[in-house]
MOPAC internal coordinates of N, CA, C and O (Angstrom, degrees):
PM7 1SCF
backbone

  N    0.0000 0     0.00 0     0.00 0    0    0    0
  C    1.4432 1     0.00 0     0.00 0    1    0    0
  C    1.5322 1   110.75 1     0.00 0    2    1    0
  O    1.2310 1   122.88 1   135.72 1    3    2    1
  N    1.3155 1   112.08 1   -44.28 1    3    2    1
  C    1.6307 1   115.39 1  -162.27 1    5    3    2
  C    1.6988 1    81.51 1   -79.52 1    6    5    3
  O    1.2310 1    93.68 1   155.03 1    7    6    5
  N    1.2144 1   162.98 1   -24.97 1    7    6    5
  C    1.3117 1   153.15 1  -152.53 1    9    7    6
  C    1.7011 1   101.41 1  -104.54 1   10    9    7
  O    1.2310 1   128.15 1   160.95 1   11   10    9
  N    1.6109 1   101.92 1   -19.05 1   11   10    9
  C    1.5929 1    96.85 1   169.89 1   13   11   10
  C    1.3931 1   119.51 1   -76.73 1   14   13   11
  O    1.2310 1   132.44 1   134.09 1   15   14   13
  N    1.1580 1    93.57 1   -45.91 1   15   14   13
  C    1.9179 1   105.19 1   172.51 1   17   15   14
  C    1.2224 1   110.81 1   -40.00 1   18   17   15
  O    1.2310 1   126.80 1   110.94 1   19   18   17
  N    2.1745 1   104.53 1   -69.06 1   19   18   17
  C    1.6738 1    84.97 1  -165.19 1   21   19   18
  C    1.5987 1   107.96 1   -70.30 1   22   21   19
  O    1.2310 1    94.07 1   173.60 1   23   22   21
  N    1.1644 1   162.47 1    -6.40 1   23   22   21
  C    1.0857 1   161.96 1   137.77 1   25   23   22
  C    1.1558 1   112.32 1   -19.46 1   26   25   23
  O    1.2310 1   122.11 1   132.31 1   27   26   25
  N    1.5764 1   113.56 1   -47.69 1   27   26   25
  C    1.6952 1   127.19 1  -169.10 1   29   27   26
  C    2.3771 1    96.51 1   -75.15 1   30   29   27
  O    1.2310 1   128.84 1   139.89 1   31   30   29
  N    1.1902 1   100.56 1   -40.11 1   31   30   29
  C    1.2481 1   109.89 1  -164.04 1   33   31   30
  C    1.1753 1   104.12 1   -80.62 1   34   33   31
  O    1.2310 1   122.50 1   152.33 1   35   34   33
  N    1.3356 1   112.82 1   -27.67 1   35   34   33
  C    1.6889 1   102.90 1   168.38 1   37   35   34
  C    1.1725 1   133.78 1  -104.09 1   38   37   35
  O    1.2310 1   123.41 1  -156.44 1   39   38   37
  N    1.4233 1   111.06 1    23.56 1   39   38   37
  C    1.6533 1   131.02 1  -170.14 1   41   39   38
  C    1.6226 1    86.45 1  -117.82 1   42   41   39
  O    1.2310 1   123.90 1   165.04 1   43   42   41
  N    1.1964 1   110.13 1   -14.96 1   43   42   41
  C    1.6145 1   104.02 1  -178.61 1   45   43   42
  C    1.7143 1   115.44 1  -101.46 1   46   45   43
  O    1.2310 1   119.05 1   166.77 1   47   46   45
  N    1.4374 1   119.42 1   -13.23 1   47   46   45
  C    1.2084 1   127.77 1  -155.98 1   49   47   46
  C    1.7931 1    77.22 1  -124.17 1   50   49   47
  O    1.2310 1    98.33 1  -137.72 1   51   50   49
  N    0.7414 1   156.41 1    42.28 1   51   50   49
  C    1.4989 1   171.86 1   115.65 1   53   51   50
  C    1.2217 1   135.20 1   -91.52 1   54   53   51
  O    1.2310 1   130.45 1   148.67 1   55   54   53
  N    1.1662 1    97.46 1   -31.33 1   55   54   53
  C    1.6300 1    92.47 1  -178.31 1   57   55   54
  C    1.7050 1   113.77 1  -103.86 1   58   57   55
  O    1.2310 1   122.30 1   163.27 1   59   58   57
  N    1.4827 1   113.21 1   -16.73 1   59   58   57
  C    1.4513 1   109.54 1   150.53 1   61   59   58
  C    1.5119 1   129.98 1   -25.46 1   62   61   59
  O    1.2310 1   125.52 1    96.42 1   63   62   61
  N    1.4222 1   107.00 1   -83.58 1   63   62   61
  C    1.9697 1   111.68 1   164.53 1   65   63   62
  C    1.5110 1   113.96 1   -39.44 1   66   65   63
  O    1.2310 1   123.89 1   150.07 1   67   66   65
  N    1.2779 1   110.14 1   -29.93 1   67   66   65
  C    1.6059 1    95.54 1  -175.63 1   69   67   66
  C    1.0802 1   110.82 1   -97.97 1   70   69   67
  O    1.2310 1   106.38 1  -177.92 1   71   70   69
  N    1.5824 1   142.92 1     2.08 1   71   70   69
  C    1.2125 1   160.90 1   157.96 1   73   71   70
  C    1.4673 1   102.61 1   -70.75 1   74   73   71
  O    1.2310 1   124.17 1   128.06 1   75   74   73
  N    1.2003 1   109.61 1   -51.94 1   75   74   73
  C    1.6223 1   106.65 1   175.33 1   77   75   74
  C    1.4608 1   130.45 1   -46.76 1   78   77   75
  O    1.2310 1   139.23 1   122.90 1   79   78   77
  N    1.6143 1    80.31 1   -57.10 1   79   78   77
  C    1.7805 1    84.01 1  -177.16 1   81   79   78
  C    1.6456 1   123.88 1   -67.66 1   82   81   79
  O    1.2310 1   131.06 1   172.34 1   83   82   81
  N    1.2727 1    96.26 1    -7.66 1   83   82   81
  C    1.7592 1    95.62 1  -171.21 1   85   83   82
  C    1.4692 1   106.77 1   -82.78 1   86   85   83
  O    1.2310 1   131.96 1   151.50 1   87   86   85
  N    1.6051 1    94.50 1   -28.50 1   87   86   85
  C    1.7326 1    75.41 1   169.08 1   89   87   86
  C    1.3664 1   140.83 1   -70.76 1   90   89   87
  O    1.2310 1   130.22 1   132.44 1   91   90   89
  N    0.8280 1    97.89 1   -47.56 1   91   90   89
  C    1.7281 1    94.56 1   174.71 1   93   91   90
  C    1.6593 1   107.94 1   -46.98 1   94   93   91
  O    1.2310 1   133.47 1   177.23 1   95   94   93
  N    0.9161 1    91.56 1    -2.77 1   95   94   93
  C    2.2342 1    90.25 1   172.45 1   97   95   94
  C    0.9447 1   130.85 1   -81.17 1   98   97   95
  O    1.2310 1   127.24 1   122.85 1   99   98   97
  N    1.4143 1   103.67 1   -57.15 1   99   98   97
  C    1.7899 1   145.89 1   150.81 1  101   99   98
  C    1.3870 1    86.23 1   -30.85 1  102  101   99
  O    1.2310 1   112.89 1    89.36 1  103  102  101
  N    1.8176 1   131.04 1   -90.64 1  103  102  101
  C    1.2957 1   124.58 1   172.73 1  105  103  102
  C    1.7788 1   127.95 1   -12.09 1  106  105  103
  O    1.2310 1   131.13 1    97.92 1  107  106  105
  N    1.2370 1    96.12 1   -82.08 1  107  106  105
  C    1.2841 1   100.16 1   172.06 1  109  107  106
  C    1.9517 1   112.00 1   -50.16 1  110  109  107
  O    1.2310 1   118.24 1   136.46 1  111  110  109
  N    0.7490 1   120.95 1   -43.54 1  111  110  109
  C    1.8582 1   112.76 1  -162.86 1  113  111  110
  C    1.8590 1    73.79 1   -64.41 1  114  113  111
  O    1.2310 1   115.38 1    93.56 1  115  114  113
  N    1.2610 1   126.36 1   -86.44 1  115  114  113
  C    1.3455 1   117.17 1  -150.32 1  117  115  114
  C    1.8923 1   110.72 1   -37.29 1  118  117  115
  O    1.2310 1   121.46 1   137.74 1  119  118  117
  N    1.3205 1   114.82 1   -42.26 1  119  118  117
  C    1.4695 1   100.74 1  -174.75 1  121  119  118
  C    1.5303 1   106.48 1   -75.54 1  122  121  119
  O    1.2310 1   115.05 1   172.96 1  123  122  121
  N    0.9210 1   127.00 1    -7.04 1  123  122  121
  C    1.5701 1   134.11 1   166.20 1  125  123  122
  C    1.4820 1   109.57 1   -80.81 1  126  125  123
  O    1.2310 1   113.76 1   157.83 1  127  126  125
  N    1.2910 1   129.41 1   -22.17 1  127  126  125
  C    1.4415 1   137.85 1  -171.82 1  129  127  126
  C    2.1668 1    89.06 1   -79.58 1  130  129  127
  O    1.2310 1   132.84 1   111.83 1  131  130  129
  N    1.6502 1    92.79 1   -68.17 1  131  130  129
  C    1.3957 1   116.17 1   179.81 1  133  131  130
  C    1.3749 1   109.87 1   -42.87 1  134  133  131
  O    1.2310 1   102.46 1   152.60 1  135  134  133
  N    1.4671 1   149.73 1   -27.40 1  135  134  133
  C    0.8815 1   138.55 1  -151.09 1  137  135  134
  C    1.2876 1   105.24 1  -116.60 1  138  137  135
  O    1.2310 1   120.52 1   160.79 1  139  138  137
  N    2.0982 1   116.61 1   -19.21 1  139  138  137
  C    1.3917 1   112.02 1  -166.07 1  141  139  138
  C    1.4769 1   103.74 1  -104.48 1  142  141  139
  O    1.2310 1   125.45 1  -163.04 1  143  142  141
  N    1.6913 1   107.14 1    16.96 1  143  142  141
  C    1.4040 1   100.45 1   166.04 1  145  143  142
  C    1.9739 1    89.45 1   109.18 1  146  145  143
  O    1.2310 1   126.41 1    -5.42 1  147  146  145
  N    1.1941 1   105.28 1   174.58 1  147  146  145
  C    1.5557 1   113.08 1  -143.95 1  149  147  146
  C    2.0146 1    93.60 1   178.20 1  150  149  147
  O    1.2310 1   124.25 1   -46.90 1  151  150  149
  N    1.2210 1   109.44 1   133.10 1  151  150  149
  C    1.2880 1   122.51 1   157.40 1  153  151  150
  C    1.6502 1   132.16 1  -119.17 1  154  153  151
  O    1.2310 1   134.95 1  -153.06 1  155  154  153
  N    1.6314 1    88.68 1    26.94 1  155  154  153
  C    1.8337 1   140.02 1  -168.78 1  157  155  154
  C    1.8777 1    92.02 1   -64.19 1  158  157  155
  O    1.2310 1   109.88 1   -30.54 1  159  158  157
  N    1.2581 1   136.60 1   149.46 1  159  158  157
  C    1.5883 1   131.28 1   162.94 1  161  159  158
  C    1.8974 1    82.97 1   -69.75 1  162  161  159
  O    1.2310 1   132.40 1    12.89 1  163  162  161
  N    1.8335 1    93.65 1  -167.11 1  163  162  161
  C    1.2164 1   113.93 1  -172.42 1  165  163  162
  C    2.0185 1    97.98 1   -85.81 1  166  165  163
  O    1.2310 1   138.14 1   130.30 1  167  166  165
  N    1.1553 1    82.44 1   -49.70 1  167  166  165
  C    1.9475 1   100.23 1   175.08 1  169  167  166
  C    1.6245 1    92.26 1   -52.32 1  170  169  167
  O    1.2310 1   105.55 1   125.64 1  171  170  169
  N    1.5318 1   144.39 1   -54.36 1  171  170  169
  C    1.3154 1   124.05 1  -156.14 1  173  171  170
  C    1.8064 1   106.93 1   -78.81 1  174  173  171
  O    1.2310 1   122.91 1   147.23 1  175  174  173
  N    1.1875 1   112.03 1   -32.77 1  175  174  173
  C    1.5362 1   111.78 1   169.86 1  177  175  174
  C    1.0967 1   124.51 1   -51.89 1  178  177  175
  O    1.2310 1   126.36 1   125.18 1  179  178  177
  N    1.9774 1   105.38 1   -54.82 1  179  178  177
  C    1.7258 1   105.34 1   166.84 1  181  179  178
  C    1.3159 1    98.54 1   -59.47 1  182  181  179
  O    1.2310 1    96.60 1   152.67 1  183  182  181
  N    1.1728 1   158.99 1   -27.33 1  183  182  181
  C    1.6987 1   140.71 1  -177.34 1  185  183  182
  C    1.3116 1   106.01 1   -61.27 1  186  185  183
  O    1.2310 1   123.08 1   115.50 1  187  186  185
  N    1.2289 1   111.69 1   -64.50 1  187  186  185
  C    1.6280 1   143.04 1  -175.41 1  189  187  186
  C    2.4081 1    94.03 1   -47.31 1  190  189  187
  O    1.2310 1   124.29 1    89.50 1  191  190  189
  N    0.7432 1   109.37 1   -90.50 1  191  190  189
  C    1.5370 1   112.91 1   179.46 1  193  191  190
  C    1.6513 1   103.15 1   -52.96 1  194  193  191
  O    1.2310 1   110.30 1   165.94 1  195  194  193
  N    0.8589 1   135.82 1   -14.06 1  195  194  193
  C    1.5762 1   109.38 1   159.46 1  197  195  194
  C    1.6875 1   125.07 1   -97.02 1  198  197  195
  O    1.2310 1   125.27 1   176.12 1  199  198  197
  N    1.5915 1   107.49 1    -3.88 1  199  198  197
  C    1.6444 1   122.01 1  -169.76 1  201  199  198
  C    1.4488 1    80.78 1   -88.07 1  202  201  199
  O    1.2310 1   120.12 1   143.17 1  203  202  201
  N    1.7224 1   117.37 1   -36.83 1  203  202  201
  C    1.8383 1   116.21 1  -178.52 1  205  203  202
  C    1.3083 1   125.29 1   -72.04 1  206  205  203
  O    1.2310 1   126.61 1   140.85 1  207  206  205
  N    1.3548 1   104.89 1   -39.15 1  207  206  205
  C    1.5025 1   111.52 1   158.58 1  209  207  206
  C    1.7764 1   127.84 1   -76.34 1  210  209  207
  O    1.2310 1   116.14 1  -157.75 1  211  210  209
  N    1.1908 1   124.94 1    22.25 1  211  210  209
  C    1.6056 1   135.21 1  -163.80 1  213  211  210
  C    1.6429 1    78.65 1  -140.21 1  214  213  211
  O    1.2310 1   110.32 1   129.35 1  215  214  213
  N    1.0782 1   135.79 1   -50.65 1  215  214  213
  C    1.7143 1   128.17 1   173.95 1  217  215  214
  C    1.4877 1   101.92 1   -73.41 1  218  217  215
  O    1.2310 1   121.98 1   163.59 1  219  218  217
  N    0.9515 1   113.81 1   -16.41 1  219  218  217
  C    2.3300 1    83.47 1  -175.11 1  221  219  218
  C    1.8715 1    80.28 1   -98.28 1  222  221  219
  O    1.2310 1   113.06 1   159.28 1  223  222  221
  N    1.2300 1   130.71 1   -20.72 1  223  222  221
  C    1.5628 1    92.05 1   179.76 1  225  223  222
  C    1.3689 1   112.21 1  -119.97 1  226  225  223
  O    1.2310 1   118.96 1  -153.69 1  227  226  225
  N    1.3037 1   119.58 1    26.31 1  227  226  225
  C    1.5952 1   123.87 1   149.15 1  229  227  226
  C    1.7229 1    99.75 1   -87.76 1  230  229  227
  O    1.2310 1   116.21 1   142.24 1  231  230  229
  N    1.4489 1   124.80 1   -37.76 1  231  230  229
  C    1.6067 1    99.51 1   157.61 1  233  231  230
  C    1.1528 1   133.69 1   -82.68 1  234  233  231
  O    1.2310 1   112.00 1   177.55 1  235  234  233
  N    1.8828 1   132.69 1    -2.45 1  235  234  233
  C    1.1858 1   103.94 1   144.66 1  237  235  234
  C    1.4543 1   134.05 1   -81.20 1  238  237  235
  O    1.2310 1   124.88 1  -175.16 1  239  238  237
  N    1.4812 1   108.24 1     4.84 1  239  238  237
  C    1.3716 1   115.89 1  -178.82 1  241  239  238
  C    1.6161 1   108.42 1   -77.39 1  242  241  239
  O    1.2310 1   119.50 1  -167.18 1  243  242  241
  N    1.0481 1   118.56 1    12.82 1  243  242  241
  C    1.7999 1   112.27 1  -142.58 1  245  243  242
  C    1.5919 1   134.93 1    49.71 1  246  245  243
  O    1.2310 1   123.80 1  -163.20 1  247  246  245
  N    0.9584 1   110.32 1    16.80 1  247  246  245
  C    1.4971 1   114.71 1  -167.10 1  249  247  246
  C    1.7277 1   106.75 1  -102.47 1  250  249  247
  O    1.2310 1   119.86 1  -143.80 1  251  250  249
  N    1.5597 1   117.87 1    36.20 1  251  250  249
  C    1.6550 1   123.10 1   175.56 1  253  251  250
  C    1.0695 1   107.55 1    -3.79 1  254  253  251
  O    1.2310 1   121.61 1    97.28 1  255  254  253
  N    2.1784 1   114.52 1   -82.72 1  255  254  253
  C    1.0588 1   102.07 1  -160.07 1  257  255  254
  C    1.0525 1   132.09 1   -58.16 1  258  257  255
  O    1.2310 1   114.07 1   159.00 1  259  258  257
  N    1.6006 1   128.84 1   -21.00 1  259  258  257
  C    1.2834 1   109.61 1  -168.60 1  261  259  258
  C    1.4729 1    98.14 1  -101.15 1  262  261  259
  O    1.2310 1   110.53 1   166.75 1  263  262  261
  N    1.0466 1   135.40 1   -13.25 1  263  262  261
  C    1.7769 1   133.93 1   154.75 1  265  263  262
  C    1.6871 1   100.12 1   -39.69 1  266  265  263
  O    1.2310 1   111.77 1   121.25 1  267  266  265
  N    1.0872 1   133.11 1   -58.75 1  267  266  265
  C    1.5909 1   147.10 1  -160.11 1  269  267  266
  C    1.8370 1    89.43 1   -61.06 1  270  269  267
  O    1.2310 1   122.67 1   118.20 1  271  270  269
  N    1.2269 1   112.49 1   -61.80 1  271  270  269
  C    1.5533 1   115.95 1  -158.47 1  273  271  270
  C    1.6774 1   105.53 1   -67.19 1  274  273  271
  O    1.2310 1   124.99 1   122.75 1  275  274  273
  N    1.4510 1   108.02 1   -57.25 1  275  274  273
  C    1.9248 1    92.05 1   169.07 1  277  275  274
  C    1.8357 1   110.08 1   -63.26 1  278  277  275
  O    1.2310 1   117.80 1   154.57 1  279  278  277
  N    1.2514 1   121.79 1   -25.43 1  279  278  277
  C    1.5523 1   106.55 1   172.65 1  281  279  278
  C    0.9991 1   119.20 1   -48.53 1  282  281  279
  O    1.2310 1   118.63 1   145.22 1  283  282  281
  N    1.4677 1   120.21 1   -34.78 1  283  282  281
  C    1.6074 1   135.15 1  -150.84 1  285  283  282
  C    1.9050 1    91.64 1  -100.07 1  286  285  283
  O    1.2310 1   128.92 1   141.85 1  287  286  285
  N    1.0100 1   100.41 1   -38.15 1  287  286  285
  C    2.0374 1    86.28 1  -170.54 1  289  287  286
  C    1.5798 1    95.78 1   -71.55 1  290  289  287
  O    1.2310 1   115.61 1   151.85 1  291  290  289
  N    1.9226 1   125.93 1   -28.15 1  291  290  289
  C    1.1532 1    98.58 1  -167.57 1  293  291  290
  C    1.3262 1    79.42 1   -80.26 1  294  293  291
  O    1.2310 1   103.85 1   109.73 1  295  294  293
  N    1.1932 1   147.34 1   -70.27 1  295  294  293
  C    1.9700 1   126.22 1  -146.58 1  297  295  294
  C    1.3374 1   122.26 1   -47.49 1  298  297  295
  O    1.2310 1   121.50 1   142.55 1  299  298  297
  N    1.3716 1   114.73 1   -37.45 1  299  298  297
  C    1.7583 1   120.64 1   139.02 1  301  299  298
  C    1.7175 1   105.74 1   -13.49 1  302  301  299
  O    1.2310 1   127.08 1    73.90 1  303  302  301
  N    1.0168 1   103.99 1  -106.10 1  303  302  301
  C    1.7753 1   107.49 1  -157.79 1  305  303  302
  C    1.8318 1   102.34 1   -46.37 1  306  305  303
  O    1.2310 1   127.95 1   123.51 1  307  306  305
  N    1.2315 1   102.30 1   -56.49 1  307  306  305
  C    1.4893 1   104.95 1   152.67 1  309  307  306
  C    2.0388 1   137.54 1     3.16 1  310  309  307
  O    1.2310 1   146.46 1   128.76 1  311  310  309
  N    1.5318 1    66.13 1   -51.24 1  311  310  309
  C    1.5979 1    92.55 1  -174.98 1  313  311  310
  C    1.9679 1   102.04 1    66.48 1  314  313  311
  O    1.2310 1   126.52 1  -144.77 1  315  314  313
  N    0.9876 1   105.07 1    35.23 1  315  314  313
  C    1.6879 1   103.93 1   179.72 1  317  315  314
  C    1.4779 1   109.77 1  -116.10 1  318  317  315
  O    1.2310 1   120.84 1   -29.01 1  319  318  317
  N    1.0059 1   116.01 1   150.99 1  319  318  317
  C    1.7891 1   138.23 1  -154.54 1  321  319  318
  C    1.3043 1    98.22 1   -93.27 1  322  321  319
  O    1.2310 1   129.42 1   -58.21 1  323  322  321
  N    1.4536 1    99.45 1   121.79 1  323  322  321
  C    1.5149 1    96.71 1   169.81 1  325  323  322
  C    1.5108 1   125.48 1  -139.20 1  326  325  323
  O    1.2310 1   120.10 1   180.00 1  327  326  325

C-alpha cells in the first residue's frame, strides 16, 4: 500500500512540469493555425481565440489541466493535432 502512494505522489509531482510546458505549444500551433488562414465563420474564431486566451492564463495561473482542455477544444475546431 505505502509503495502505491509514493508511486501515486510521484506520478503526480511529475507530471505538473510536463503539463506546463506543452502548453505554450498548444498556444503557439493555434496562433499558427490562426494566422495561416482558417475557413472558421467569424463567430468560430471568436470561439477559437477566447478557448486560446482562457488556456495561456489558466497556464500562467498554474492551473495546466484546465489550460490543456480549452487548448484542446480550440485545436479541435481548428482541425489541428494535438
Amino acid at each position: 500500500m505505502k509503495r502505491m502512494l509514493i508511486a501515486a505522489a510521484l506520478l503526480a509531482a511529475t507530471s505538473g512540469p510536463a503539463l506546463a510546458g506543452h502548453c505554450p505549444r498548444d498556444v503557439a500551433a493555434i496562433d499558427e493555425a490562426l494566422s495561416a488562414g482558417t475557413s472558421l465563420t467569424a463567430e468560430q474564431i471568436a470561439q477559437v481565440t477566447e478557448w486560446r486566451n482562457q488556456g495561456a492564463q489558466s497556464h500562467e495561473g498554474g492551473s495546466h489541466g484546465d489550460a490543456l482542455n480549452v487548448l484542446h477544444q480550440a485545436m479541435e475546431m481548428l482541425d489541428v493535432e494535438h
